[in-house]
N, C-alpha and C positions, 0 to 999 in steps of 0.2 A: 404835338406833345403826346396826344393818344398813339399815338403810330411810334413813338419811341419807348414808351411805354410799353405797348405789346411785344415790342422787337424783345427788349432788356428780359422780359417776363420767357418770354420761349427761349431764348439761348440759354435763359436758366435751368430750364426745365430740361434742355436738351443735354446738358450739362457742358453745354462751348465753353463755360468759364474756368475748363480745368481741373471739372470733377474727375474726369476719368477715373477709368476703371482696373488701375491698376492696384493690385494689394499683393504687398512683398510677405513670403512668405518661406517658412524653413521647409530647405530642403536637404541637407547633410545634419548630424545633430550626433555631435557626442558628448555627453554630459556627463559621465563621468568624471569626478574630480577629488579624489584621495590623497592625488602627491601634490607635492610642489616641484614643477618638471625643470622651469627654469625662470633664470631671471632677467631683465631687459638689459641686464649690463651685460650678459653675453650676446657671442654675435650670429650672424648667422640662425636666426631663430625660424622655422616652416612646419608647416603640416602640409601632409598631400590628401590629395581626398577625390573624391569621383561624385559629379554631381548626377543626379537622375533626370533633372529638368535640362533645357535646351537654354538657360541663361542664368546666368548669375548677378543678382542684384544686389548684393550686400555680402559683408561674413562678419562675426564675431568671435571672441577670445575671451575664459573666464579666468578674471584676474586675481591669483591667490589671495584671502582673506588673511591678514596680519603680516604682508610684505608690503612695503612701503606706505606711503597714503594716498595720491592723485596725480596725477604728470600726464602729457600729452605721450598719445600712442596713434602708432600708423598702422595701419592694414593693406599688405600690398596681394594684386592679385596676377602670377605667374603664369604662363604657360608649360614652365620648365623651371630647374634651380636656377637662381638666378647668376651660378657660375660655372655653367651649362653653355656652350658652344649655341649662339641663336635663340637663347632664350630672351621672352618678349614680357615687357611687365606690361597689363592689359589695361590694370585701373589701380588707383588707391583710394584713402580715405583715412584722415585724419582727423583726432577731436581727445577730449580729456578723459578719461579711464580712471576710476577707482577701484580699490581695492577694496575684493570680495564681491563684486559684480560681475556684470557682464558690459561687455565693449565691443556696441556695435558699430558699425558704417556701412553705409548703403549709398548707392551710385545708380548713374543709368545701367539695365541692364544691357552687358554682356553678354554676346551670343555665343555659346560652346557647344563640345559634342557631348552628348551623353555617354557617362562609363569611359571617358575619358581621364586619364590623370594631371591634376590641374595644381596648382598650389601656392599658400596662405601664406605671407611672409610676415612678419610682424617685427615692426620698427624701434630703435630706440626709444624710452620713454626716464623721462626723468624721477625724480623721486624714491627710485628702487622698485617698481614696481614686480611683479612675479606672477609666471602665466600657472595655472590650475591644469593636472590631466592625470593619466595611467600609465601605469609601468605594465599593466597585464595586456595589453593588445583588446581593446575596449572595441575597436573602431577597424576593422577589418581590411577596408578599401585603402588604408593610408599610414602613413607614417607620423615622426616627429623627428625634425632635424634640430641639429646644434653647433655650435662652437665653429672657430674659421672652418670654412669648407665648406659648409652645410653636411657634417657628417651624420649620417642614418642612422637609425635608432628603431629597428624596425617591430618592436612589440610595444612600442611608448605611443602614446596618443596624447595630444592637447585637447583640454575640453573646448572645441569649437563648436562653431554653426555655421552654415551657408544658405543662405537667402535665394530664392528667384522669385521674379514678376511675372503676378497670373494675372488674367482677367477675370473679373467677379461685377456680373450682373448686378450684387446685393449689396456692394459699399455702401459706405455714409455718403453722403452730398460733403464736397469741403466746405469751409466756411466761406470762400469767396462765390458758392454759387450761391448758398445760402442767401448771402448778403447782394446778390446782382438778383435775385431773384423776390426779396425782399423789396429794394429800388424797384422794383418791376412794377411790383404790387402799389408802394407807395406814389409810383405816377400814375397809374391807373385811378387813383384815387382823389391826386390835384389834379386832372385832368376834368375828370368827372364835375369835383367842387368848382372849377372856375365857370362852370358850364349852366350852374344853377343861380 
């Protein structure tokens, strides 16, 4: 019992239980958001954009405040338009989006090239919902596309984000090492008391 006890207690500490040390962090960021650029009932909806980091873990979309209320929204992640000759969809990420927030979705990271041009596809969503961005070219490295075709719109920006996974020495412990490390402790402890 002492002997599984100390085991539980060091894989905690080591963080085997899935602390890891990954933390998603922004790396594209355009926040800009004055217009109402578009809305999920048209088609065809993208941002292109160039990441600076070597992977992509997530992206988000700010969703106009006072178009629709809440409905399920997709995030897709391109290599190319996705009516582009070889182009390759990398990842998605789906979940519910309200309006006048922000809608994220994160994934395993995605390995890319930096300063490469990559791009943000965002799926139908019920309710009516309507994406936040700039008509003034806010966001330099990208675009906003629309309507059948994916046609360009090249001074317009969606307010996005894009995510990568760093390593960071200084995370929190997750709760599950917490809690395997906790067990650790409390066998160390029935061990000890049967012993007296």
């Amino acid at each position: 019992m002492k002997k599984i006890a100390l085991v539980l207690t060091v894989l905690a500490l080591t963080g085997w239980a899935g602390a890891g040390n990954a933390v998603p962090m922004i790396d594209q960021s355009q926040l800009s958001a004055p217009n109402y650029m578009a809305g999920f009932d048209q088609q065809d909806l993208a941002q292109s954009f160039q990441q600076t980091n070597d992977n992509i873990a997530g992206a988000g979309i700010f969703l106009r405040p006072d178009i629709g209320t809440s409905g399920t929204v997709t995030i897709e992640l391109w290599d190319a338009l996705p009516n582009e000759f070889g182009a390759n969809l990398l990842t998605s990420g789906t979940g519910t989006g309200t309006q006048g927030s922000w809608f994220d979705v994160f994934w395993a990271p995605i390995a890319v090239t930096p300063a490469t041009t990559y791009f943000l596809v965002f799926g139908p969503s019920t309710n009516g919902l309507g994406i936040a961005g700039d008509v003034n070219n806010p966001y330099s490295a990208g675009q906003t596309y629309a309507n059948p075709g994916f046609v360009g719109f090249s001074t317009f920006d969606y307010t996005f984000r894009t995510y990568f996974e760093s390593d960071s020495s200084a995370s929190v412990p997750t709760p599950a090492t917490l809690a395997l490390f906790g067990l650790g402790l409390l066998s160390l402890g029935w061990s000890r008391r049967k012993k007296v």
